[in-house]
LUMFI-804687 format. One line per 8 residues: number of its first residue (from 1); for each residue x, y, z of N, C-alpha, C. Coordinates in steps of 0.1 Angstrom, whole numbers, plus 5000, padded with zeros to 4 digits. Atoms other than C-alpha are relative to their C-alpha. Example, Ala and Ser with C-alpha at 12.3 -4.5 7.8 and 13.67 -1.06 7.14 Angstrom:
BEGIN
1 = 5009 4988 5000 5123 4955 5078 5009 5012 5000 | 4991 4989 5000 5137 4989 5071 4992 5011 5008
//
This chain:
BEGIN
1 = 4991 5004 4990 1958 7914 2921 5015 5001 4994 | 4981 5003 5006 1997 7920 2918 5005 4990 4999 | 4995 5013 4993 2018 7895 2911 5012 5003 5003 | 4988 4996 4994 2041 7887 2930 5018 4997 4993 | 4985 4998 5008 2082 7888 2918 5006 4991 5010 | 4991 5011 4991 2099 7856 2934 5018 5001 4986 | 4987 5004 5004 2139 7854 2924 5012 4997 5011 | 4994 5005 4990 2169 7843 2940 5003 5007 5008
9 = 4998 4991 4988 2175 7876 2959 4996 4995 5012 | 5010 4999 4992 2144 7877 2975 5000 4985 5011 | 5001 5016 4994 2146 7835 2983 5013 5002 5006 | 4992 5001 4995 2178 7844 2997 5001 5008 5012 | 5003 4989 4990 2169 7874 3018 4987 4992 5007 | 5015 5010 4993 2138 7851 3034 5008 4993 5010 | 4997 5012 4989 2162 7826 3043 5013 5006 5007 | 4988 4983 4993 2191 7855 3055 4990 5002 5016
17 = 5008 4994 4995 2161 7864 3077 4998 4988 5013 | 5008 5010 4995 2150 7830 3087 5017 4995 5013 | 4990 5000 4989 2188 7825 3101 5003 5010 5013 | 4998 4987 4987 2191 7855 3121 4988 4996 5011 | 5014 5002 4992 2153 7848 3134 5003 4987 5013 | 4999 5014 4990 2161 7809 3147 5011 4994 5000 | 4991 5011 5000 2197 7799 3135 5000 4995 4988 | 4996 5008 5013 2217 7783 3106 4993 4994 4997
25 = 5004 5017 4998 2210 7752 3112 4982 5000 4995 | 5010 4999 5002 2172 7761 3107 4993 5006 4984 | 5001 4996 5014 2175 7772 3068 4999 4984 4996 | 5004 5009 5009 2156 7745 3050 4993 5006 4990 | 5007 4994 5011 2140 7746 3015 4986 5000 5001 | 5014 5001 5000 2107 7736 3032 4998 5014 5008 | 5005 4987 4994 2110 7766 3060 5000 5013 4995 | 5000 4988 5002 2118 7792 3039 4990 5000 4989
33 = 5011 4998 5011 2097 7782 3011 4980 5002 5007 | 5014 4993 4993 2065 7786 3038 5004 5015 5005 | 4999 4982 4992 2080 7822 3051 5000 5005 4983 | 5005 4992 5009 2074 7832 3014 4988 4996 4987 | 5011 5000 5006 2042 7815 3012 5002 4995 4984 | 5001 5004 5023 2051 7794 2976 5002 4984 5006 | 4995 5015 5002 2057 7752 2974 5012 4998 4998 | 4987 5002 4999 2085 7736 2986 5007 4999 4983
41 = 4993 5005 5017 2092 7724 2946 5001 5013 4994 | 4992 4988 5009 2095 7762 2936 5013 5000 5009 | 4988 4995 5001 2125 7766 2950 5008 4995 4997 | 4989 5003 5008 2144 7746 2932 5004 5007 4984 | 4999 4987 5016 2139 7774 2903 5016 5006 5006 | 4989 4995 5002 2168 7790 2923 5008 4997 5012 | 4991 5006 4991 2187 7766 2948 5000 4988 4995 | 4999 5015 5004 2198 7729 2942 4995 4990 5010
49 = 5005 5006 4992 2191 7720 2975 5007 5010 5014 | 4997 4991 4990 2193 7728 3011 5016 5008 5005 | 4990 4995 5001 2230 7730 3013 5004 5011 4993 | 4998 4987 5010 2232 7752 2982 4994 5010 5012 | 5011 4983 4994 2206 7779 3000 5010 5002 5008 | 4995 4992 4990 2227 7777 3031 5010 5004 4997 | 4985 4996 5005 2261 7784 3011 4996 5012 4995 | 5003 4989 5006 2243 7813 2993 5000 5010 5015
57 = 5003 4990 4989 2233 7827 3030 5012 5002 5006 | 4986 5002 4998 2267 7819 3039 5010 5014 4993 | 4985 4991 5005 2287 7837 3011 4990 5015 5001 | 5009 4984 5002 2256 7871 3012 5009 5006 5017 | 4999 4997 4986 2266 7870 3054 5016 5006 4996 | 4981 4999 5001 2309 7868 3048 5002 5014 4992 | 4995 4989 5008 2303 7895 3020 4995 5014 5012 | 5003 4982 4990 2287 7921 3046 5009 4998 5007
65 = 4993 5000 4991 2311 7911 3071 5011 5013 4993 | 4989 4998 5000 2340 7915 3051 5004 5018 4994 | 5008 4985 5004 2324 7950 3033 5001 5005 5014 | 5001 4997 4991 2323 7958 3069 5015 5001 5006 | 4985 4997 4995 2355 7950 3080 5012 5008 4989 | 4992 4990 5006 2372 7972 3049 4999 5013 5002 | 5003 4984 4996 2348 8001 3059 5006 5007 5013 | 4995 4996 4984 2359 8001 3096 5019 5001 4997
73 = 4987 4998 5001 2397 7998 3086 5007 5009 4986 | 4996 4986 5009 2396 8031 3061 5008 5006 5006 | 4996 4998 4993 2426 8048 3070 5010 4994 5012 | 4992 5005 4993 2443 8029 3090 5013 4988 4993 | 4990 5002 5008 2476 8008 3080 5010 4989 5010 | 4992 5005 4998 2497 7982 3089 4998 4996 5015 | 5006 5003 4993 2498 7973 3127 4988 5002 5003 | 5021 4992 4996 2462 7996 3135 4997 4993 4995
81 = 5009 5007 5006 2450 7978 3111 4997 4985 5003 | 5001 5017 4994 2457 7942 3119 4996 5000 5015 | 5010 5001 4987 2446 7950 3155 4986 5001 4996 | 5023 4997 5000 2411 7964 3143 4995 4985 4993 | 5006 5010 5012 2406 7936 3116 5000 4987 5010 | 5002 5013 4995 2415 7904 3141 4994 5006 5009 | 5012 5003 4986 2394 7919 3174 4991 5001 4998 | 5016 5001 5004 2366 7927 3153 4996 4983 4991
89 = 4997 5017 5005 2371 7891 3136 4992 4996 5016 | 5001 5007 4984 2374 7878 3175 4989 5005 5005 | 5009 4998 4992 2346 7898 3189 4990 5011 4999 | 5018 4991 5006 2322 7921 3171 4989 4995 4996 | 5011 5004 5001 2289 7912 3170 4995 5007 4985 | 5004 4992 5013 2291 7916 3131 4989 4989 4988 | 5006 5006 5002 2267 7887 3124 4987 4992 5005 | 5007 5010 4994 2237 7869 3133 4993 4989 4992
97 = 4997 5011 5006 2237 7845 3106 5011 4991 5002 | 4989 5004 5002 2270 7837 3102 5006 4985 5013 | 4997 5010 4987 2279 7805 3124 5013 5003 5009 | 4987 4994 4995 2309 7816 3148 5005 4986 5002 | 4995 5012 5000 2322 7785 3141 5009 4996 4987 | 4996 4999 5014 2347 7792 3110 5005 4984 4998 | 4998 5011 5006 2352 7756 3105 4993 4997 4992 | 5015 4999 5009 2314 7757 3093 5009 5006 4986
105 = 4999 4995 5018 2330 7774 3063 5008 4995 4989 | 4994 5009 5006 2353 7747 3054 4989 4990 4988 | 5017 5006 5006 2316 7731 3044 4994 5004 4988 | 5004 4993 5009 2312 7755 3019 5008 5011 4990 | 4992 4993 5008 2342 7763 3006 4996 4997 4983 | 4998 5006 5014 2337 7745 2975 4985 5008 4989 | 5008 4991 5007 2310 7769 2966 5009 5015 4996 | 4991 4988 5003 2327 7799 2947 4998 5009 5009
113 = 5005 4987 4998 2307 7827 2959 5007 4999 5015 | 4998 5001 4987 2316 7812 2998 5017 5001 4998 | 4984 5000 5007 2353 7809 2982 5009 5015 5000 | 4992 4985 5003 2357 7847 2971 4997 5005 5010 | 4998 4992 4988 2343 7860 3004 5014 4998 5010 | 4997 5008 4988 2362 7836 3024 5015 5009 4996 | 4987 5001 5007 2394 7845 3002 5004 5020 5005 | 5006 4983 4999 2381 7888 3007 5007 5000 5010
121 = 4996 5004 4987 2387 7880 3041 5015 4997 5007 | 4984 5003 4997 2420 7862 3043 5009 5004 4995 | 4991 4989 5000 2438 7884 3023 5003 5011 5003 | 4996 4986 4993 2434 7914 3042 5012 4998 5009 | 4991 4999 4993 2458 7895 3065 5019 5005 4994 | 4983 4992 5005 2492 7897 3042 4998 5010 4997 | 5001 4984 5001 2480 7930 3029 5006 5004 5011 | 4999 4992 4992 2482 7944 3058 5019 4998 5010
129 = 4989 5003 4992 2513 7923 3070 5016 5003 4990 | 4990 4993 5012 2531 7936 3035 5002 5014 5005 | 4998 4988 4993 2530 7971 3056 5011 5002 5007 | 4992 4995 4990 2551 7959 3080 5015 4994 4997 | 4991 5012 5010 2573 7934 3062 5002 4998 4986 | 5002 5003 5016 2586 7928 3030 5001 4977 4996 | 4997 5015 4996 2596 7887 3041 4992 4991 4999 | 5016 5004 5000 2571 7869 3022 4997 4985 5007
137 = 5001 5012 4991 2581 7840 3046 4992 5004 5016 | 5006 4992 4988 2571 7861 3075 4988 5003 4998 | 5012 4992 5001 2540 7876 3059 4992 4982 5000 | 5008 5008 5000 2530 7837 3054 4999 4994 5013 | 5002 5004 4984 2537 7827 3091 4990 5007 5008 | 5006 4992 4994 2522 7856 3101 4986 5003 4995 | 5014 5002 5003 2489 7854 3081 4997 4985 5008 | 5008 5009 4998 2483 7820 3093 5002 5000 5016
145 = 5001 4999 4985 2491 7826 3131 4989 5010 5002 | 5012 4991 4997 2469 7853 3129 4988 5001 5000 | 5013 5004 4997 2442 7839 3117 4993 4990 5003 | 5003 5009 4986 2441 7810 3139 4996 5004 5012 | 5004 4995 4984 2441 7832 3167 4987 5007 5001 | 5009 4990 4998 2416 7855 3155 4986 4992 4997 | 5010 5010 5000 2391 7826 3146 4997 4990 5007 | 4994 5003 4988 2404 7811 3172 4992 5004 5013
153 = 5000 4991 4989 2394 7839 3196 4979 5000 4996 | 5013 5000 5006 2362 7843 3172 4988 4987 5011 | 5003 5010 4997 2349 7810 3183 4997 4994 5021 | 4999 4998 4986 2357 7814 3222 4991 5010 5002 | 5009 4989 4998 2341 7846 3225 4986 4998 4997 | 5011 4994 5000 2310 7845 3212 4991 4984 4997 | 5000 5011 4996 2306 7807 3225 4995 4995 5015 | 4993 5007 4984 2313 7811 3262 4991 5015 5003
161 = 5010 4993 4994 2286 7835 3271 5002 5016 5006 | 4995 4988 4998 2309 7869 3271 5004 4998 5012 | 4989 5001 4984 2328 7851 3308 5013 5009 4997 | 4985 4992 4998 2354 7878 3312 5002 5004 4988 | 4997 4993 5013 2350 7896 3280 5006 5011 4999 | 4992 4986 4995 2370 7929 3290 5012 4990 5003 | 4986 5006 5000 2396 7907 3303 5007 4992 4988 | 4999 5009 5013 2397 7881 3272 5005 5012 4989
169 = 4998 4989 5007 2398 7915 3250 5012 5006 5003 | 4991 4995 4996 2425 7932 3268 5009 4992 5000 | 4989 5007 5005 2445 7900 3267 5007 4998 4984 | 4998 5001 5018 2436 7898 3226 5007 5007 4996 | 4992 4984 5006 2450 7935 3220 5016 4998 5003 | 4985 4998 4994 2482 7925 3239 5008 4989 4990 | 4993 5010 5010 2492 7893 3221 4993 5000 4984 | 4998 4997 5012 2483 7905 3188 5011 5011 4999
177 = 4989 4992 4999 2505 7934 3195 5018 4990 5003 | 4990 5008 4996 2531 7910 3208 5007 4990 4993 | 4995 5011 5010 2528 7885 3178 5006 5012 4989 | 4994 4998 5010 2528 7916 3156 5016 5007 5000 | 4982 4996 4993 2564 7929 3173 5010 4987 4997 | 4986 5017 5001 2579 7890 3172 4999 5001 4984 | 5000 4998 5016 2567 7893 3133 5012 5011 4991 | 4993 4990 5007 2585 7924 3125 5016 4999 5002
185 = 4990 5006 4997 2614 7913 3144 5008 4986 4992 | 4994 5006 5007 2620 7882 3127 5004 4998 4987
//
């Protein structure tokens, strides 16, 4: 008989799995430790507790995202870019772990790994607002307006059952265009 190879990947990829399947909120160390078939008490070989696991599933989910949102904005620069990065933020179905509830991530900041995604993430906004601006008072107004709106928008959207998602979208594109013009302007 083989044996089998348990490590923290694999225990993290179970419970990666187990969120997408039923929801956050349903990553425990007793349900995932039955979806890989072992005793609840092995997995504290490589989690501290349930929190830990869900911060690991947490920072694995933020790093595809944010790997996602650098590959989609190859090429592009300065405004393009801060449109594509906040409406895919606001409205791409780029998760089904991830809780569309970025306050959830305030919960797990204090875990590094949730830290450096989170951080992956939030600096794309001055980058991108260093394109258009050199005003590093502007580039700081303007990351945090933006990504209020765009987590903001996040949270509405994909909350409220897609009511008037073409219209909500079409309004997104305009007032990020509209903040990033009053930005450059000031």
């Amino acid at each position: 008989m083989k044996k089998r190879i348990l490590n923290e990947e694999r225990v993290v990829e179970a419970a990666t799995e187990l969120a997408a399947k039923s929801g956050f909120e349903t990553v425990t160390l007793s349900r995932v430790a039955k979806r890989l078939n072992i005793q609840p008490q092995s997995m504290y070989r490589y989690t501290k507790n349930t929190e830990d696991l869900r911060a690991k599933v947490f920072a694995k989910s933020m790093q595809e995202l944010v790997d996602q949102l650098y590959q989609s904005l190859i090429g592009l620069s300065g405004a393009a870019a801060l449109i594509q990065l906040t409406y895919t933020v606001a409205f791409d179905k780029y998760s089904d772990v991830i809780p569309h509830d970025f306050a959830a991530v305030s919960k797990y900041l204090k875990y590094v790994d949730v830290a450096t995604q989170y951080h992956r993430l939030y600096d794309m906004l001055p980058l991108y607002l260093g394109q258009l601006t050199q005003d590093t008072e502007t580039i700081r107004r303007g990351t945090a307006l933006l990504s209020d709106f765009m987590l903001g928008e996040s949270v509405n959207s994909h909350n409220n059952d897609g009511n008037n998602i073409e219209v909500r979208q079409a309004d997104f594109k305009k007032s990020v265009a509209q903040i990033l013009t009053m930005l450059e302007e000031s």
